[in-house]
matplotlib code that plots the C-alpha trace (Angstrom):
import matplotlib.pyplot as plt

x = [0.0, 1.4, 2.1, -0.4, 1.5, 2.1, 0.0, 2.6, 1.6, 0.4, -1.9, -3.8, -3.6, -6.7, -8.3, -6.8, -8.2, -11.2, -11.5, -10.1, -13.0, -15.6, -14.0, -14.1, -18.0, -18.6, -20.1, -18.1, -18.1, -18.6, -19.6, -23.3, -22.3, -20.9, -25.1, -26.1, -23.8, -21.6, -22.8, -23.8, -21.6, -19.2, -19.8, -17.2, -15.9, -18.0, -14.7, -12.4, -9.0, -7.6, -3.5, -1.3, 2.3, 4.0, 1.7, -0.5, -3.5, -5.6, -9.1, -11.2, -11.6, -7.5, -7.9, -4.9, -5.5, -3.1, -3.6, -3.3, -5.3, -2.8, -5.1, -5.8, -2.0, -1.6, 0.0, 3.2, 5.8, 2.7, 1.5, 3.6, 6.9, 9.0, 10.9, 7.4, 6.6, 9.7, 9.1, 6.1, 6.5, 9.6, 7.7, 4.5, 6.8, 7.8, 5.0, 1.7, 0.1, 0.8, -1.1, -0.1, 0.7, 3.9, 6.5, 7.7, 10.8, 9.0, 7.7, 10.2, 12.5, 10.0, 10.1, 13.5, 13.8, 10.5, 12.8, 15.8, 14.7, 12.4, 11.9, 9.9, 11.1, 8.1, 6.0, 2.4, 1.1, -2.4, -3.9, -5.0, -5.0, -8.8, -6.8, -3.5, -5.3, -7.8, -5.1, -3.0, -6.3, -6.8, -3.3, -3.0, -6.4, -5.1, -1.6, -3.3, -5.6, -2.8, -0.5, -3.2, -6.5, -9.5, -10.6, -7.8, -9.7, -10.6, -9.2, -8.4, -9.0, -9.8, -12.5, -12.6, -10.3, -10.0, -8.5, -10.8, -14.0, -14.1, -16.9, -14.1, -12.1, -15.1, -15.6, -12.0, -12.7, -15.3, -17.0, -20.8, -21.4, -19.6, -19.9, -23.9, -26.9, -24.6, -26.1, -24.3, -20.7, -18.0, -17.6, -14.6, -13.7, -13.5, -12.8, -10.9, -9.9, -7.6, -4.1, -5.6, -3.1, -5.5, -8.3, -5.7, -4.6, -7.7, -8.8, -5.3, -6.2, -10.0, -9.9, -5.6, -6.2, -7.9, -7.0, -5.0, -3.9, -4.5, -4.9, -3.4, -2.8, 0.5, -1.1, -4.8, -5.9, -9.4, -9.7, -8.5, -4.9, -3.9, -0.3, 0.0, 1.8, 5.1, 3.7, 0.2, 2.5, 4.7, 2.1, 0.3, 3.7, 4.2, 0.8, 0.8, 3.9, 3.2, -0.4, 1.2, -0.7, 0.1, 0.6, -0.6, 0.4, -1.8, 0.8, -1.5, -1.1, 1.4, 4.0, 6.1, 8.0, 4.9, 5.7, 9.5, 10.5, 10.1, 7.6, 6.3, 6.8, 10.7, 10.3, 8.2, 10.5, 8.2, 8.6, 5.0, 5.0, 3.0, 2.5, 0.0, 1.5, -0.5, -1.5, 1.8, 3.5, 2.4, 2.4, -1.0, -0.9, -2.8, -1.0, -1.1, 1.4, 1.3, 4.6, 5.4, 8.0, 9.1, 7.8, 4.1, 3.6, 4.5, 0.8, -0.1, 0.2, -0.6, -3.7, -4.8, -5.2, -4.4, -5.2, -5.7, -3.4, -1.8, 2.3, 0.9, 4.5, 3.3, 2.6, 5.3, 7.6, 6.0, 6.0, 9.6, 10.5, 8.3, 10.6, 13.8, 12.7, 11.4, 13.5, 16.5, 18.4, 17.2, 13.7, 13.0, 15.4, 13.5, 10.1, 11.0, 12.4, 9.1, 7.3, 9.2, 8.5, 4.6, 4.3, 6.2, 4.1, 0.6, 1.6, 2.4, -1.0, -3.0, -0.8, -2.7, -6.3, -6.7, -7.8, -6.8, -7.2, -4.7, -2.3, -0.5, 0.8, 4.3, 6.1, 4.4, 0.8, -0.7, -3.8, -5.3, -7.9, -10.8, -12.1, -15.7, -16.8]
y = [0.0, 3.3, 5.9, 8.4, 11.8, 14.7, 17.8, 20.9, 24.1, 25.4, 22.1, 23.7, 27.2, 27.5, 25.8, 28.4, 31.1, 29.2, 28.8, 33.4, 33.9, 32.3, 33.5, 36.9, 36.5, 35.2, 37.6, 39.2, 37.5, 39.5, 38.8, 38.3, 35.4, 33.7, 33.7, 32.3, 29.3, 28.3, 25.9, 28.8, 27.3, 30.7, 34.1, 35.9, 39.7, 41.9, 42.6, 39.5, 38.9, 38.9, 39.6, 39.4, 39.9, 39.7, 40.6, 42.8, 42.0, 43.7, 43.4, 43.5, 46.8, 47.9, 48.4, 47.5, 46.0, 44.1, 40.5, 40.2, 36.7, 35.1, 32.6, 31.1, 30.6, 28.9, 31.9, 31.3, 33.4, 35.7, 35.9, 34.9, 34.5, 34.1, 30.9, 29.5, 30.6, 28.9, 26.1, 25.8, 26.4, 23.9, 21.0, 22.1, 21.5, 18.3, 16.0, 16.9, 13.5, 10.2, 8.8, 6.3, 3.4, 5.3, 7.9, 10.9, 12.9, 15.9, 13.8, 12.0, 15.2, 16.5, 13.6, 13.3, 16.8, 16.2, 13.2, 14.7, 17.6, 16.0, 13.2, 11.4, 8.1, 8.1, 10.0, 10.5, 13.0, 14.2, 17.6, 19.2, 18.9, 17.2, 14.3, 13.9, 13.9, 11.3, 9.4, 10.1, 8.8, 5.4, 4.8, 5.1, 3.1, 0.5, 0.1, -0.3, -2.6, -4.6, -4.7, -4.8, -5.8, -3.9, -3.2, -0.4, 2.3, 4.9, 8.8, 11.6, 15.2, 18.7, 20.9, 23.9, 21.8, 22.1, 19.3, 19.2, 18.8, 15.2, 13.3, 11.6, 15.3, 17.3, 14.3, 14.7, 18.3, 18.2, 21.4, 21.0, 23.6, 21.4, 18.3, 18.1, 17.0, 14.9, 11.6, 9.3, 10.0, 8.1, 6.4, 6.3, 9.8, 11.6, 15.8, 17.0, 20.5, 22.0, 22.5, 20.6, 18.3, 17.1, 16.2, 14.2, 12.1, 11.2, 10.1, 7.8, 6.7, 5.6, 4.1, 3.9, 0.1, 1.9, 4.8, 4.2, 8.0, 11.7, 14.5, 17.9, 21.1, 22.6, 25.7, 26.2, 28.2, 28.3, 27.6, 30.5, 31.2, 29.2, 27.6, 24.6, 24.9, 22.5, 20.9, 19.9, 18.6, 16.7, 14.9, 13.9, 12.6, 10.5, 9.8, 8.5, 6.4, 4.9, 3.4, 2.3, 5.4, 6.9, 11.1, 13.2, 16.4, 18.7, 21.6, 22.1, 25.6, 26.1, 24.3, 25.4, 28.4, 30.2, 30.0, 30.5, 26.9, 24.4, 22.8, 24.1, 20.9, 21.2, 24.4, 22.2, 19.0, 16.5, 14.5, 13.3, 9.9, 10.7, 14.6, 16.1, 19.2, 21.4, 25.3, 26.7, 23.7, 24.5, 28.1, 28.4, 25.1, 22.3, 19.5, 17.8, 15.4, 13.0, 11.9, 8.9, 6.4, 2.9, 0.8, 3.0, 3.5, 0.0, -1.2, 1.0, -1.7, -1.7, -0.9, 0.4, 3.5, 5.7, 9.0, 9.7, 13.6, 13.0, 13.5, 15.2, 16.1, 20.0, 19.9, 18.8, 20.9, 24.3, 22.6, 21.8, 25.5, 27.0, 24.4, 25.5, 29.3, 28.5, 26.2, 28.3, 30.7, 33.4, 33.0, 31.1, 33.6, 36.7, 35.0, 35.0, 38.5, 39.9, 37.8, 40.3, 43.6, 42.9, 42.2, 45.3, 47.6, 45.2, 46.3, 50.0, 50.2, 48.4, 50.9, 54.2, 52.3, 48.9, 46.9, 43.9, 41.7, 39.4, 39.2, 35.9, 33.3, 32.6, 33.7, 35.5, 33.5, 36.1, 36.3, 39.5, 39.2, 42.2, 43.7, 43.2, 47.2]
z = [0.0, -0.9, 1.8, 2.2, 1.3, 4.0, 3.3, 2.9, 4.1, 1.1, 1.1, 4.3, 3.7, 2.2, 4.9, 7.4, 5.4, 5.3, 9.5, 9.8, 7.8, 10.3, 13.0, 11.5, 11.2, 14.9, 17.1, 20.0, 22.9, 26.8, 29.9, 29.3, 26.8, 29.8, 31.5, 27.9, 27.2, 30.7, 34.1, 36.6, 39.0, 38.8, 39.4, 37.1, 37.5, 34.8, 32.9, 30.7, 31.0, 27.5, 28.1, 30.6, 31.5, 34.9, 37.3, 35.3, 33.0, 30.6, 29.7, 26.3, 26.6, 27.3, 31.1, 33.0, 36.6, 39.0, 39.5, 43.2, 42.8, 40.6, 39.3, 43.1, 43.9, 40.2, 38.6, 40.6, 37.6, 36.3, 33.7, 30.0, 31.9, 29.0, 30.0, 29.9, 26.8, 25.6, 26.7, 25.6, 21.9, 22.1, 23.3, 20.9, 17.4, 18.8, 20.1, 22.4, 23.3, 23.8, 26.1, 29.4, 26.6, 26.6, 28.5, 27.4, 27.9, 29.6, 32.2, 32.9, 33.5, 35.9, 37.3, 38.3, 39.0, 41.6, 42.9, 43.6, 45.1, 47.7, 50.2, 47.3, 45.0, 43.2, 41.3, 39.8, 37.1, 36.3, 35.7, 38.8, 42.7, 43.1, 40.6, 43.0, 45.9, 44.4, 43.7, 47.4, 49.3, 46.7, 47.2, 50.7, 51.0, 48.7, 50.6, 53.8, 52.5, 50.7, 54.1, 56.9, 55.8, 54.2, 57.9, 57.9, 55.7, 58.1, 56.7, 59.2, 58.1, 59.3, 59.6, 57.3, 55.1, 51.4, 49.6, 45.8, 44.3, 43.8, 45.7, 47.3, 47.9, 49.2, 51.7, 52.4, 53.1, 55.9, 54.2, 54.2, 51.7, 49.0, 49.8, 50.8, 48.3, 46.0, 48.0, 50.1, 50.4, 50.8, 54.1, 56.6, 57.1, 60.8, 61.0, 63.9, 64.3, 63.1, 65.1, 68.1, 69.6, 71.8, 69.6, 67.5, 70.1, 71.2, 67.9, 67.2, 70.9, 69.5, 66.3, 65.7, 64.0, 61.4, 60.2, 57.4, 56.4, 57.5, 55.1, 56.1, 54.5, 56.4, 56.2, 55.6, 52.9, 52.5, 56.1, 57.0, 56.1, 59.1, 59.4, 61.2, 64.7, 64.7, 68.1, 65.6, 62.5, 64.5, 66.7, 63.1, 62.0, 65.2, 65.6, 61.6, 62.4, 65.7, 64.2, 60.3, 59.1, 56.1, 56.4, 52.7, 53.0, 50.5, 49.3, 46.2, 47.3, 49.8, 47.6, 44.8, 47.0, 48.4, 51.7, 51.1, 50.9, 47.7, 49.6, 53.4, 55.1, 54.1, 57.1, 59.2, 60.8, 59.0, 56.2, 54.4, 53.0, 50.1, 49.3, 46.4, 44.6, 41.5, 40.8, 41.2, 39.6, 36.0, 36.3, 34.8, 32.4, 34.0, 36.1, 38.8, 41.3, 43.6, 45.2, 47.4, 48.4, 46.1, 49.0, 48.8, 45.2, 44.6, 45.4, 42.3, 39.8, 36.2, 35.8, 39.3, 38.8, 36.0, 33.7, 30.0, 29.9, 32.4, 32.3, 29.2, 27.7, 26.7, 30.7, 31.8, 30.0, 31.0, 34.5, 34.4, 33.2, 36.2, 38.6, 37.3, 38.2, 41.5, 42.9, 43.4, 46.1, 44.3, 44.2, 47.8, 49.7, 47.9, 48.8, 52.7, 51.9, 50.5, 53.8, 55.9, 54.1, 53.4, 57.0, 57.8, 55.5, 56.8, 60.3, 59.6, 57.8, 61.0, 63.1, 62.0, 60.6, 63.3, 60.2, 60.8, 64.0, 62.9, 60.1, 59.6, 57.1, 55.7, 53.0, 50.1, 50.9, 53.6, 56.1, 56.6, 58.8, 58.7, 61.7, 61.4, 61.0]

ax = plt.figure().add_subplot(projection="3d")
ax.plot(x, y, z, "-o")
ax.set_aspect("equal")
plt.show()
């Protein structure tokens, strides 16, 4: 059979012409498109986004405005940092997709650069933070299933925590408000406050035969913008080791330098034995990662679990581009730097207008708590 001949360029220009010329006839699209054709399940600002550069973006309309929400912690290099952009068109003339049937190079870079730079030996790829910590809390169910018994399934977690939208995640989470009228959900999971020694032990001392994991954030974002106390994350990691307990620490959004380390439990005495990273990882191109020891990830066998993009190599290679930024002196030092200055301007400001009844956090991922007038 003959081989079927490669269009050239001037094969598909017509068809390009062809595909400018529709788009030329669409109607514009605003904000009151979005009530017409999307899920109402946001509630976007009245302007679009249509550029951006550093921390700045512009709207439809040319309006400049600062982006103090970078993307909820995802936009950890703003926005078109140009070693992204390279990276990006590098890996797009080369190869996109391949699916799980094979590796890629991308991947597999990030992967050892994840390795090396952590406690981790293994890890995990998918495209957000619901996905990693899907897969952290099958895997440690599935581990303590295949080394204790199936009656070792029972998940520790916090109030006020926030850990995905999954029906397993918003479980995870404890937060009524997401995880309510979806019907039964998944069993096994006890809530405990957050940063309460106490409460912690007592639960270990209650059901320690079958927990099989805990779930923390180091620092609590939607919950308040809490940090965890080193007394709390070190009685989880004893606790989690005295009982065969696996401890997941969510740094979806403390991680990639945001609290002035790579990761926030490298500040914190404890070493996780599986941790979820995502959001700042990808800059703003959608990944996620789940890391964990040999011994752990070796109960994901073939065909356990898996994921259709992800490891996607396009991924990867904007991911790798944001970790070679971020993990350096330069950066992490200048993050604890800029800690110490926005708390010094925070306090000057709550010195002459008593705004704020609290200000905390760590590095450049800050708490200001409003005085209720």
């Amino acid at each position: 059979m003959a081989a079927t001949p490669v269009k050239s360029n001037s094969d598909v220009a017509p068809i390009r012409r062809d595909i400018a010329t529709a788009r030329a006839a669409e109607p514009p699209v605003t904000r009151a498109t979005f009530d017409q054709v999307m899920v109402p399940c946001f509630a976007p600002a009245p302007f679009i986004p249509v550029r951006g550069e550093g921390s700045r973006v512009w709207d439809q309309s040319g309006r400049m405005y600062i982006d103090f929400a970078s993307g909820v912690a995802v936009a950890a290099l703003g926005h078109a940092h140009p070693a992204m952009i390279r990276a990006l068109a590098e890996q797009a003339h080369k190869i996109w997709h391949v699916s799980n049937w094979f590796t890629n190079e991308p991947a597999l870079r990030l992967a050892q650069r994840l390795v090396d730079a952590t406690f981790a030996e293994r890890v995990f790829f998918c495209n957000s933070g619901a996905e990693a910590n899907e897969a952290a809390l099958k895997l440690a169910r599935r581990y303590a299933h295949d080394r204790f018994g199936s009656h070792k399934a029972r998940i520790v977690s916090t109030q006020n925590a926030f850990h995905g939208r999954t029906l397993f995640t918003v479980t995870a989470g404890g937060q009524a408000k997401y995880a309510s009228g979806f019907g039964p959900n998944p069993a096994g999971f006890a809530h405990l406050p957050y940063n309460d020694v106490a409460a912690l032990r007592a639960e270990f001392a209650a059901h320690g035969p079958e927990i099989c994991a805990m779930i923390l954030e180091p620092m609590q974002g939607e919950g308040g913008m809490t940090p965890g106390t080193p007394e709390y994350l070190q009685a989880a990691r004893s606790l989690c080791t005295e009982h065969h307990a696996l401890l997941i620490l969510d740094e979806i959004q403390s991680g990639m330098g945001r609290t002035g380390t790579l990761f926030s439990y490298m500040q914190k005495g404890i070493v996780p034995d599986i941790l979820t990273s995502a959001k700042g990882l990808g800059g703003g191109f959608p990944i996620g990662a789940m890391l964990t020891t040999a011994d752990i990830a070796s109960v994901f066998s073939v065909g356990v679990h898996g994921t259709t993009y992800g490891g996607n190599p396009l991924a990867c290679a904007v991911a790798g581009a944001v970790f070679d930024v971020i993990n350096t002196t330069e950066v992490l030092d200048g993050v604890r730097a800029r800690h110490a200055l926005f708390m010094e301007g925070l306090k000057a400001i709550n010195a002459r207008r008593k705004f704020f009844p609290d200000l905390r956090g760590e590095g450049v991922w800050l708490g200001c708590e409003l005085d209720a007038p």
